[in-house]
N, C-alpha and C positions, 0 to 999 in steps of 0.2 A: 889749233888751240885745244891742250885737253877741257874737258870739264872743270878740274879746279881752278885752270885760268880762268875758264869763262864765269866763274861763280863771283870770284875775285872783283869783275868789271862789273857785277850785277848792280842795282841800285837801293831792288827789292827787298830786300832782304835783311832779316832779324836773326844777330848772332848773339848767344847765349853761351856765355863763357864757362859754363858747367856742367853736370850731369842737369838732366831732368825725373821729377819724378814721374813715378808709375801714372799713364794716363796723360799726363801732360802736354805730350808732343798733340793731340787728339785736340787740345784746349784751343792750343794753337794757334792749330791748321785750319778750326772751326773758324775761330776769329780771325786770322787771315786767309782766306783761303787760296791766293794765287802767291805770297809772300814764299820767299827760299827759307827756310826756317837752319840754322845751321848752330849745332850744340855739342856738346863732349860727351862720350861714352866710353868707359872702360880704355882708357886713353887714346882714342880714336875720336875723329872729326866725323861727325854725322849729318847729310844734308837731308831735307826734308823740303817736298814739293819741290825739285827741282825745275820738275817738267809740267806745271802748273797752268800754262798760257800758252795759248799757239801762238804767239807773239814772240814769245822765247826758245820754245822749239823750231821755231822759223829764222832768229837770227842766229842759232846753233848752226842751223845748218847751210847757213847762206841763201836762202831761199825767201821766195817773196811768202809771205802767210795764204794767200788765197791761190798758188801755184804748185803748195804741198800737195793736194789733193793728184795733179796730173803728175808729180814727178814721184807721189809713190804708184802710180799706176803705171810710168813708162816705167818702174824697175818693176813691179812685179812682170811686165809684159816681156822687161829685156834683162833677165839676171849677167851676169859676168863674172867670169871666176876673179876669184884673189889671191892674192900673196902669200904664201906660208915662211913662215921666219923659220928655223932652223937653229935659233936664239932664244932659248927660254928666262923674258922677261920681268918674272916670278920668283918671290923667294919663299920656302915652305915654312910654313910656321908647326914647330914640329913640338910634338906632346902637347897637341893645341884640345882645344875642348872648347865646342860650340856655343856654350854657356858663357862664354869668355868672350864671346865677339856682340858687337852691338846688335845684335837681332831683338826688334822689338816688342813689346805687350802695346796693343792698341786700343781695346775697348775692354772696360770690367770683364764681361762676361767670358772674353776669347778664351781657347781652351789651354792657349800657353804662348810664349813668344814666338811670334810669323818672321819667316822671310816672304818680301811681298814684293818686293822688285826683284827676284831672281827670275833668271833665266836658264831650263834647261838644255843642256846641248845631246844630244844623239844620234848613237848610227845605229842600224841594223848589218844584219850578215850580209845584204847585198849591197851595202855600203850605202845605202839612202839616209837621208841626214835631215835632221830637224832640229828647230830650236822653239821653244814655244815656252810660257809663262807658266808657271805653278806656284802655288800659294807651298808653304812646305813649315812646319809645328814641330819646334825642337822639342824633343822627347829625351832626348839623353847627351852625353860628351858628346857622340858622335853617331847620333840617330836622329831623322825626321821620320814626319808621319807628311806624306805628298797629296796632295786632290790632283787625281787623273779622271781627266771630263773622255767621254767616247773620240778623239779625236788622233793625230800621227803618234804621240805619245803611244798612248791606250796602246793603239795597235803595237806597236814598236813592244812593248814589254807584252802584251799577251802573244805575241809571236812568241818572245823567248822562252816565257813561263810555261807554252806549251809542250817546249821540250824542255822543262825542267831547270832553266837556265835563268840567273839572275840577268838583269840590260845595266851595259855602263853607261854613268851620266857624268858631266860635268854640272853643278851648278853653276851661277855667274851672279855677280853682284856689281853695281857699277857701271854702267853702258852708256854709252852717248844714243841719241835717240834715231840716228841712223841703223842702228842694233835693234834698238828697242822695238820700233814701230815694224821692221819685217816679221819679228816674233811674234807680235800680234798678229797676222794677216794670216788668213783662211786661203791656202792654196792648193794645189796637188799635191798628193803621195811622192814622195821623191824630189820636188823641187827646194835645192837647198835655199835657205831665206839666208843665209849669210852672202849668196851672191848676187841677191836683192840688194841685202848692206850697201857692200861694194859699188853696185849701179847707183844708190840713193845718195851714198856719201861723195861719188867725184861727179855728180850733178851740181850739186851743193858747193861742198869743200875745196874739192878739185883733188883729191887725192887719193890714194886706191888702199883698201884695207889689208892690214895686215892680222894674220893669224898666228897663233901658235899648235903645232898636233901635239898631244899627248901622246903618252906611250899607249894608251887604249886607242890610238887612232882619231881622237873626236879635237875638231879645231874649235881653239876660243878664242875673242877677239885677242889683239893685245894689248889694247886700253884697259882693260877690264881690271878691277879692284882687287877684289874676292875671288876667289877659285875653288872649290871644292871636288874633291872628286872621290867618285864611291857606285855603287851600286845600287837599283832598285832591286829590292830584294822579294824573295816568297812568300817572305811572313807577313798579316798587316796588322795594325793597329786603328786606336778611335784617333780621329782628325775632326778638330770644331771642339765647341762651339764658333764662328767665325764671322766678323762682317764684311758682307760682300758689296759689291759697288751700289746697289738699291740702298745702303746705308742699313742692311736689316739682318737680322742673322740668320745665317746658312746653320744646319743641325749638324750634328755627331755622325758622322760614318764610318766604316770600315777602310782603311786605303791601305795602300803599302807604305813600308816601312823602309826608308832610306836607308845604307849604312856608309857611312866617310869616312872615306880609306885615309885621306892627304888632305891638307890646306893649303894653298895658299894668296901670297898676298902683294899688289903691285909695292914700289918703292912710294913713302909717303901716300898709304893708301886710306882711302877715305869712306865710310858706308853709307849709299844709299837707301834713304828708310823711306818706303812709299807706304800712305796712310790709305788704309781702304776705304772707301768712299768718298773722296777727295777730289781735287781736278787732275790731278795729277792721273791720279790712278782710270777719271772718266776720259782724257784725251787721249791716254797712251791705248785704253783699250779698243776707244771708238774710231779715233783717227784712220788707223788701217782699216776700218770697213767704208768708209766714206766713195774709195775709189770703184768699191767694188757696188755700189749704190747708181755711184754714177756708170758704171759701162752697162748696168741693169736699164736704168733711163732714156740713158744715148740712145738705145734699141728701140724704142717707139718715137722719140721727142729727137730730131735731130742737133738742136742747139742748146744744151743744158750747161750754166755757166758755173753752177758752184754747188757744192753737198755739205750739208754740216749736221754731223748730230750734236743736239746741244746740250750744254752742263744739264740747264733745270731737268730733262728728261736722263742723266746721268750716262748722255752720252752712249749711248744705246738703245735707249726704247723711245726717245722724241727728234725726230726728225726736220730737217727745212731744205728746196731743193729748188733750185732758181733753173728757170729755163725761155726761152724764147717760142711762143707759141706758131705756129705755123698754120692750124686751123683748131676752130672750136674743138672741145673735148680733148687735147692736150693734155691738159691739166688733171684729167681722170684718168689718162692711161700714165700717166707718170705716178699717178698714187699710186696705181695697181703695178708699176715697176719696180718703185720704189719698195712696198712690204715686199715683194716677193723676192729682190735681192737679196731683203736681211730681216731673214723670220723674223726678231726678235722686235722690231720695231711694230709700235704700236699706236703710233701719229705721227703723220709728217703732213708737210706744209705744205702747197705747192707758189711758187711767187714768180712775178716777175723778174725780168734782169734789173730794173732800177732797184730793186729792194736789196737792202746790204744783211746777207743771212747771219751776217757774225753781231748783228744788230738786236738785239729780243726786242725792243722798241720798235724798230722798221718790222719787223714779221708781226709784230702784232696791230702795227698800222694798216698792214698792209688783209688782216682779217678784220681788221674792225672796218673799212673802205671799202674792199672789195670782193665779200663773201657774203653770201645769204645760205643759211642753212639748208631751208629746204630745195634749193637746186644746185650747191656747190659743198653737199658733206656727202661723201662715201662712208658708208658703216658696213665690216665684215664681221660675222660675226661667224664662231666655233672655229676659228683660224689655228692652227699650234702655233702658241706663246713662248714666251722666253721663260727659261728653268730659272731667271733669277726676279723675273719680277714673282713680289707676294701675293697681287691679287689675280694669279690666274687659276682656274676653275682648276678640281681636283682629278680630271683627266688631263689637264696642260693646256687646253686650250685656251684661246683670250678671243677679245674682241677689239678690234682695230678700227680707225679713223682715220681717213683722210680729207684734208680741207683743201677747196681748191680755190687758193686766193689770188686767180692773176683776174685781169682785165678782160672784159669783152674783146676781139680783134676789132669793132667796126662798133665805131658811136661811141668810143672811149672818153673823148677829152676831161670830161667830168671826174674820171678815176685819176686825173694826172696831178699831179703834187709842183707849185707853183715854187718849192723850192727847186726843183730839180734843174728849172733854169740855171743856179751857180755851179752845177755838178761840171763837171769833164768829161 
């Protein structure tokens, strides 16, 4: 089933048979915040928050919701090559001008219309290949202004730029979240996340992905919407003002300067508009670090049932991590697992397996029961913090917490919850 079938069966969902105005979609999103929001732009169908609910991204992809977590870790652990079509899917919309596609203004202050659900695709000269998220600020018909954080990117163009050389990209618009979610995940130099995809989607699906190569060499799905392709180039430009997932605004920098060679666009194709600081925009980017949390864990704790970073902490910097205790102090070495998997977090939770982490109610029953501050809080303090939270100190560092809310092993009954008898 593509995406717009699946949209079609949704329930959720608020469709607005118009354009909207400037700011609007932002109104929304606020007041619904897990709703598919679905509206008219410049004669295109635009969805908004599709990927809003791990409820949703879970029946996308045939998966149980609390099984997402091990089956993006068996593909990041077992990728699989894919399919290349040989059939270009695609038709080019030609003397096209960026201005003209629904790419949109988010918040008053941004510094121009975002694409925020794109996805870059790249290779280098020794044919290594990446696909990773980039925020990207129409600047002209057919120029962006990109934020390249230090990471395969970065490298990939300051490789080229070293010898004088602009790096070809495809942009992507459009992706089912088997796509999506490998692009977000932090792995090695060289491992391609499109054959992440592939493992993630015939877990799920059952069926094996298919690509298309450009003439630059670089494969894109062939679900995909939107196509762009063009070059990062030598020149940069100011990129921001911007709101980034903390809901707060990123500044003005220097980045490079996109240039779009080509357009194009699937048959009946539709634009994905992800709202920053949104669920949408906190699950797609937290999700893929969840696994890598938990194999952090597994490593001291041997029985850990479930990882979630949750919305209120935006999905990056507030944590919750269900584990099975084995002997006292469990529960402090899994805090100290846990920050250390993902710098950026900066509280997590530690709970039993009866506790339901997808619960905020249950995780904070289970502090308000079974935690006492002065023998069950860890505090780090001068730790490196995350570049996106605002309140960390003007060298980067933060200070962390972790609670450590499970049960004594021995003389428990009292911490036991008399509903749990109807449980399974």
């Amino acid at each position: 089933m593509n995406i717009r079938e699946f949209i079609a069966h949704e329930k959720d969902i608020i469709k607005i048979d118009r354009e909207l105005e400037r700011f609007e979609m932002a109104k929304l999103v606020y007041e619904n915040p897990t709703s598919i929001i679905e509206f008219k732009d410049k004669g295109y169908d635009v969805f908004c928050n599709i990927w809003s609910t791990r409820d949703r991204v879970a029946n996308y992809l045939k998966l149980d919701k609390s099984k997402i977590l091990f089956s993006l870790k068996e593909a990041m652990d077992c990728p699989t090559p894919y399919k290349v079509s040989n059939k270009n899917p695609f038709s080019e919309i030609k003397n096209f001008d960026l201005r003209k596609i629904p790419i949109q203004y988010h918040y008053p202050k941004d510094g121009g219309a975002y694409v925020t659900s794109g996805v870059v695709f790249a290779k280098d000269e020794n044919g290594n290949r990446n696909m990773s998220f980039h925020r990207m600020m129409v600047t002209g018909k057919d120029t962006f202004t990109i934020r390249i954080v230090p990471r395969h990117l970065f490298a990939m163009y300051n490789e080229a730029k070293a010898k004088g050389k602009e790096l070809d990209i495809v942009l992507v618009i459009g992706l089912p979240p088997y796509v999506l979610l490998p692009a977000a995940m932090s792995i090695s130099y060289g491992i391609n996340e499109l054959e992440i995809s592939n493992s993630l989607k015939q877990m799920g699906i059952g069926s094996e992905l298919n690509v298309f190569r450009f003439d630059n060499g670089i494969d894109v799905p062939t679900s995909s919407q939107f196509v762009f392709c063009g070059k990062i180039t030598l020149e940069e430009g100011d990129e921001g003002p911007f709101v980034d997932i903390t809901g707060t605004y990123d500044f003005v920098r220097q980045q490079p300067v996109v240039k779009i060679e080509k357009v194009y666009q699937a048959k009946d194709a539709f634009f994905h508009a992800l709202m920053p600081a949104g669920y949408e925009h906190f699950l797609l980017m937290g999700m893929p670090r969840e696994p890598i949390i938990y194999e952090g864990v597994s490593k001291v704790v041997p029985k850990v049932y479930g990882v979630r970073l949750t919305e209120g902490g935006d999905c990056w910097l507030h944590g919750v991590v269900s584990i099975k205790k084995q002997k006292e102090g469990d529960g402090k070495n899994a805090i100290m697992a846990a920050l250390a998997s993902h710098p950026s977090m900066k509280k997590v939770v530690i709970v039993d397996e009866d506790i339901d982490i997808y619960s905020d109610t249950d995780v904070e029953w289970a502090i308000a029961t079974r935690f006492q501050a002065d023998r069950d809080l860890l505090i780090v303090s001068n730790a490196a913090g995350s570049s996106l939270d605002p309140s960390v100190k003007g060298d980067g560092t933060s200070s962390k917490m972790g609670l450590d809310a499970t049960m004594p092993l021995k003389d428990n009954d009292g911490y036991k919850r008399a509903i749990n008898f109807f449980k399974k």
